[in-house]
N, C-alpha and C positions, 0 to 999 in steps of 0.2 A: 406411453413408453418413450424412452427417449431417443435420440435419433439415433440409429444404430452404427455411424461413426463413432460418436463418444462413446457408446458401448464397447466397440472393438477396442477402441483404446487405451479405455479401462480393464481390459483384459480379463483374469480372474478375479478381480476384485470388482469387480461393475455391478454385482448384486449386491455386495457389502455397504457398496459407499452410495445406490440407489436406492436401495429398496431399505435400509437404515429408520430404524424409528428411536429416536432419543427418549429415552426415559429421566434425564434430569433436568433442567429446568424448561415448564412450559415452551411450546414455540409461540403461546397465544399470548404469551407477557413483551417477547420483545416487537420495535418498532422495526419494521423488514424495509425495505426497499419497496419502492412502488411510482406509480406514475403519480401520485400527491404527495409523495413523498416531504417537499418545503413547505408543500399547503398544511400538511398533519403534524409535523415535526419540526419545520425552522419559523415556520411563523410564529409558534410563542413562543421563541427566543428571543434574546436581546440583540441578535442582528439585525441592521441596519436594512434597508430599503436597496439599495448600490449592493450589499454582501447576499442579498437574497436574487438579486438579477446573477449576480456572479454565479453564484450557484446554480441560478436553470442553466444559463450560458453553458455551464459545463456539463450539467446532466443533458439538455438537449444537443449535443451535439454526436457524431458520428456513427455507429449502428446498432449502437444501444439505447439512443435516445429516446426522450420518452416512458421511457423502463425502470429508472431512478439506480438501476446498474450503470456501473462504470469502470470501463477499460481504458489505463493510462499506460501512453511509452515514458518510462524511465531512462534521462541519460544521463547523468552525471559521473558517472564513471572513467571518464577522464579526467579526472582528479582525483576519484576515492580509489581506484586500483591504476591509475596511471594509464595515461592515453596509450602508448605502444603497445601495452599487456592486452587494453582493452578490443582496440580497433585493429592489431594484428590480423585476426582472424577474417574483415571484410575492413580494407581502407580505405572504401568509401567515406565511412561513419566520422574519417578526420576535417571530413566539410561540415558544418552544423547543417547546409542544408536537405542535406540529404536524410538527416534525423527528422527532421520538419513533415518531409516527404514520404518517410515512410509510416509519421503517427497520421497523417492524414490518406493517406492510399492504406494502411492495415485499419481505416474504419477507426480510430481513438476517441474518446473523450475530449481528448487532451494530451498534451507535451509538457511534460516537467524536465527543465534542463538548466541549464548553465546560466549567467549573466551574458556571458560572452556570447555563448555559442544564439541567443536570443536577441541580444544586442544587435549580432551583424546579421541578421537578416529582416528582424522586426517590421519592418515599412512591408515587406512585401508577401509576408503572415501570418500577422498581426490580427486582421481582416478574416481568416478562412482556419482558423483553429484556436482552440482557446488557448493560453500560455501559462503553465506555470511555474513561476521563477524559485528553483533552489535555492536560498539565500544564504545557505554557510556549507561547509565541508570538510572533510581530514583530507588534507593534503600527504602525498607520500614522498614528498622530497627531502625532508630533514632529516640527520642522520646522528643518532640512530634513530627509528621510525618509533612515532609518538600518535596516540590515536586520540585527539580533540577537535572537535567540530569550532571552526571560528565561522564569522563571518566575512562575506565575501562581496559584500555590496548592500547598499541601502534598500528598506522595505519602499522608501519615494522612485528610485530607482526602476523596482520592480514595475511601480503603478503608471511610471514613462513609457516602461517598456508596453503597455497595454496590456498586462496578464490580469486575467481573471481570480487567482490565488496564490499566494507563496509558499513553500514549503521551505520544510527545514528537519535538525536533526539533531536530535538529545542523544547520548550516550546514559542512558537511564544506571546508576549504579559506578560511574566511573570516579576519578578522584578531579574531573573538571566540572561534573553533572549537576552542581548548585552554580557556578555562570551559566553556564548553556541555558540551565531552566529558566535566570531570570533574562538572560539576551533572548530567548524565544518569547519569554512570553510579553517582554516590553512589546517584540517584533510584532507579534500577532496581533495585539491590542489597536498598533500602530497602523497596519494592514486593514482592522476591521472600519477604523476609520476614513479608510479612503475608499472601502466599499470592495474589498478583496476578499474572496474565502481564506481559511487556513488548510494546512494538510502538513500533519506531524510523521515524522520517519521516528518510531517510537523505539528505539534499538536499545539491548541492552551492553554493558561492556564491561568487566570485569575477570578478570584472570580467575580468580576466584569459582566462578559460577561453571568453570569447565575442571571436573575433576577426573579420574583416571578412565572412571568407565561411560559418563554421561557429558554433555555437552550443555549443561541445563541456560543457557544463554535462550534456549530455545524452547523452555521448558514455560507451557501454559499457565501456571502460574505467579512465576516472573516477570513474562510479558504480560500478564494478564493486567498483572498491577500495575506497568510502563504504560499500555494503553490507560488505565484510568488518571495516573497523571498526567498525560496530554490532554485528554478530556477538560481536565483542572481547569489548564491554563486556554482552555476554549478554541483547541483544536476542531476544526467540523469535520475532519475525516480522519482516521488514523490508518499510518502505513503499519505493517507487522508481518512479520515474518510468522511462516506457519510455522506452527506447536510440533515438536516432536514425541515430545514426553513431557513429563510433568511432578510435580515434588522437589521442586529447585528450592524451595524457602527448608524446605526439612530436611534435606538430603545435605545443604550444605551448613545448615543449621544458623542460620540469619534472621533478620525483622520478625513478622510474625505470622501463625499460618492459625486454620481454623481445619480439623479433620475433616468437616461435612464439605472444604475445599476438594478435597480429594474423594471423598465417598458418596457425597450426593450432587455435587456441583459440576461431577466432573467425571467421565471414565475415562478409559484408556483408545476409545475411538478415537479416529481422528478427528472425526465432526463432532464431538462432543469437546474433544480440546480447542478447537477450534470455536465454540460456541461460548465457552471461559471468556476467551477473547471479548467476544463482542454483549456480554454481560456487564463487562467492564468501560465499556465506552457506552455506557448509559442506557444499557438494554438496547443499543443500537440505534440509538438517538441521533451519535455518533457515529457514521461510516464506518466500515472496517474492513479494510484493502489488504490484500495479504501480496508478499513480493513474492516473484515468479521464482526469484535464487539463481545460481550460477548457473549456465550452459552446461549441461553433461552431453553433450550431440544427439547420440542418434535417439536416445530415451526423451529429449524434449517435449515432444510433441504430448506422448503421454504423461507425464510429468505435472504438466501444465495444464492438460484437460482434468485430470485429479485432483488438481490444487485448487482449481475453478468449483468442481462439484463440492469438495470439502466446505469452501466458503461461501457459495451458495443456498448448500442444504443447512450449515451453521447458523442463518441469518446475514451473512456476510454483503457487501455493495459490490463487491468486484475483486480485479487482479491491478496491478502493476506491477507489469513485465518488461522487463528491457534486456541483459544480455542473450539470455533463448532465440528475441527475433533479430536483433542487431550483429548476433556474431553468426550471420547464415546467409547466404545467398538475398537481399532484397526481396525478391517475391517469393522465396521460401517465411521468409519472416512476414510477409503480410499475408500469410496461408495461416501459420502458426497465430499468429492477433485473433484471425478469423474465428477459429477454431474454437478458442476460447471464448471470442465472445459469442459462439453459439450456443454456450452452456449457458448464461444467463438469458439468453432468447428461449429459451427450450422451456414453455411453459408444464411442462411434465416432469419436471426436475424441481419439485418443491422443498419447503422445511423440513427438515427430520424431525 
């Protein structure tokens, strides 16, 4: 049974999304997380020797290690929602080091942030957490406000700064989304050669995909296909936002959809939309990291332990979470990291 925290705070839904047995595709097909995980899965890849240490680097570190689970703090969001919007809420977070600080005292994988904010402290945590560098973003300064991911510094850059991996970010669907794909995937190729992992922010963007009643931007089948083209361009983890609903290719009536998408591939759980996902990143060949989403306060905590059990029972690697723990008192937010990474410790908490 599982620890009876996460059960509290799962609430009424804690037998739904525990005791859940998927009926669509086998859990015995895909590739789960594990402590062999590089040994079973990146070793017959075409990654390098340097890409395959990056990788333990990062699974072995902070209190998930050894588990092939991974829990990253995400900060870039002083640029993608603007620094005052963001760090309002605790202004500590306008020191990079105090981001530093809290992926390493909430137990992290790993730090995904900024050039800058990594640049100026580098020498002196470089050494004691693994790094990985953001390399593009939408900035919100231009008026009126335009949603394109540029780059924001060199993949050589990145590998000065000592980071284990790069990340980055596609607007899958957008009218910039044929550069971005070929700026990422020169980027990644460029990364693998210096012996760096990848990690895709697989977003979709399109006006279009949100219509009166649905929001299908978030719909399992959209992303499901955004994660497979990050996979493409040999992404080794994909970031995704969790599934709400599902039927975005028909609903809006675009590209192309297959029914057994929706009837056998997929139901209306959320671990089963969720598990769409990580179909699509190579039967989970591919990592598939689902993001924490925006701060709603006092409901975080559960929120987030939900989000955890969905991509875990899904086949999923983990969370990357960053406004929930950053916009909340310091050691409230290294409570909340905890928390979460108790759900992939919780060896009672298995596939559905």
């Amino acid at each position: 049974m599982a620890d009876q925290t996460i059960i509290d705070l799962l609430g009424e839904s804690a037998e739904d999304l525990l005791q859940y047995r998927s009926t669509t595709v086998s859990k015995e097909l895909l590739h789960v997380p594990g402590p062999d995980f590089i040994d079973r899965v990146f070793v017959q890849t075409n990654r390098s020797i340097p890409v395959l240490r990056s990788l333990a680097t990062l699974f072995n570190y902070g209190r998930l290690a050894g588990t092939g689970y991974v829990s990253i703090l995400p900060i870039d969001q002083g640029i993608e929602h603007t620094a005052g919007f963001s760090f309002a809420p605790n202004p500590i977070y306008f020191d990079p080091e105090n981001i530093i600080r809290l992926a390493i005292e909430g137990g992290c994988n790993a730090v995904a942030t900024t050039f800058g904010n990594l640049g100026m402290i580098a020498r002196k945590y470089a050494h004691k957490i693994p790094f990985i560098v953001k390399i593009n973003h939408n900035e919100l300064l231009t008026y009126p406000t335009k949603y394109n991911q540029i780059m924001f510094g060199s993949v050589e850059e990145a590998w000065n700064l000592g980071a284990v991996a790069v990340g980055a970010t596609i607007y899958f669907g957008s009218e910039e989304s044929s550069r971005q794909i070929i700026e990422v995937s020169q980027a990644f190729e460029r990364a693998h050669e210096l012996g760096m992992a990848t990690i895709l922010w697989c977003y979709t963007r399109n006006s279009a995909f949100k219509t009166k009643d649905k929001d299908y931007h978030v719909a399992a089948d959209i992303t499901g296909q955004a994660n497979h083209l990050g996979v493409t361009i040999q992404a080794d983890i994909i970031k995704q936002k969790m599934p709400e609903t599902n039927g975005g290719f028909e609903a809006v009536n675009f590209s192309k959809w297959h029914k057994d998408m929706y009837n056998k591939l997929a139901t209306d759980h959320p671990i089963d939309l969720c598990r769409y996902q990580v179909l699509n990143c190579y039967m989970g060949r591919a990592g598939l990291i689902n993001s924490g989403g925006e701060s709603a306060g006092d409901t975080d905590l559960e929120q987030s332990v939900r989000t955890a059990v969905i991509n875990k029972r899904a086949g999923g690697m983990g969370l990357i979470l960053g406004r929930r723990a950053f916009q909340r008192p310091f050691e409230e937010g290294v409570k909340l990291l905890n928390l979460v990474q108790d759900v992939y410790g919780d060896s009672s908490i298995t596939l559905a």
